[in-house]
N, C-alpha and C positions, 0 to 999 in steps of 0.2 A: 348864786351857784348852789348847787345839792349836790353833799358827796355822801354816794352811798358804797356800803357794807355790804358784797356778798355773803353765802354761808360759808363758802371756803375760804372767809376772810380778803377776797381779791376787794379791791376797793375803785369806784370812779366817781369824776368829779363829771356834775353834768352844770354845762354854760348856756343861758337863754342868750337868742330864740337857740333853741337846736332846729338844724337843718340838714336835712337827709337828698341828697341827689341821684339823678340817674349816671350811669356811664358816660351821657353827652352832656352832664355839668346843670339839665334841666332840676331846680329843685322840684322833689317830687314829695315831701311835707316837710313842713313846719309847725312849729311849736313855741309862742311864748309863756316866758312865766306865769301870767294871768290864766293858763288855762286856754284859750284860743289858740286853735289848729287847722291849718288850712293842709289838702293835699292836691294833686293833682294827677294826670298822666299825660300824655304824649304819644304822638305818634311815629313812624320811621323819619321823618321828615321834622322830627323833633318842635313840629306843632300843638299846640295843647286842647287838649280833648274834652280834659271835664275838667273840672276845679270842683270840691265841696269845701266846706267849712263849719266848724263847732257851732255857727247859729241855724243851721240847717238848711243854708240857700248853698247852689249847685248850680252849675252848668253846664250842657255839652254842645259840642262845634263838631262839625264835618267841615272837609276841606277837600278844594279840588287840584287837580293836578298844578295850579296856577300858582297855590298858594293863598286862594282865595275862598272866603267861609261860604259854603254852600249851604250850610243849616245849624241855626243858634235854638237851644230851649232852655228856660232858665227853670227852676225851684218857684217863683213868681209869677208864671205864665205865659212869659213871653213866647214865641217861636214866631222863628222866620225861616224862609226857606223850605225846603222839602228831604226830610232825610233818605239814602238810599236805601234804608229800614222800611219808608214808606211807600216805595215803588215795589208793586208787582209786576212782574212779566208774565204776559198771559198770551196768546192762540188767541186765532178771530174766534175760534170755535166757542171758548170760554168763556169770551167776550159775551158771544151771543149768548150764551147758555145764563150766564149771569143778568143779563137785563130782559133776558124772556124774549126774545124778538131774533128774530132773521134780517140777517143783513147782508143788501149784496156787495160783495168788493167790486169798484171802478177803478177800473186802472186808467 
């Protein structure tokens, strides 16, 4: 335990790990005595999103309506999936204009 001394004298005792949550009870960081801190967030669906941590590795997750991870990348290099960050939405037109070529649409 650390108790500390404000300057207007107010005093608090702080107890490892501290743990800080959101409004649905997800902890959202932690902190032990050694100095190691992990935080996280969440999404409406109180899914977790990203994690980092004091050694410098991270991760984030996309999730689909199911509940199921559509896209993981890690601080390591992992990645699966295809994030919605990596989808563009483009017109035949762009399409074409992008790869230099004419194409016809078959319906």
């Amino acid at each position: 335990m650390i108790n500390l001394t404000f300057k207007d004298g107010r005093k608090l005792d702080v107890v490892y790990p501290i743990k800080l949550t959101d409004s649905s009870g997800n902890i959202v960081y932690c902190q032990r005595a050694d100095g190691y801190w992990s935080k996280c967030k969440y999404d409406k669906n109180d899914l977790q999103t990203f994690f980092q941590d004091s050694n410098g590795y991270w991760e984030k997750k996309e999730w689909n309506s199911n509940g199921k991870i559509t896209f993981f990348k890690t601080s390591e290099g992992v990645k699966r999936g295809t994030s919605k960050h990596d989808v563009v939405e483009m017109t035949m037109e762009e399409i074409c204009k992008s790869i230099g070529k004419n194409v016809k649409v078959i319906k």
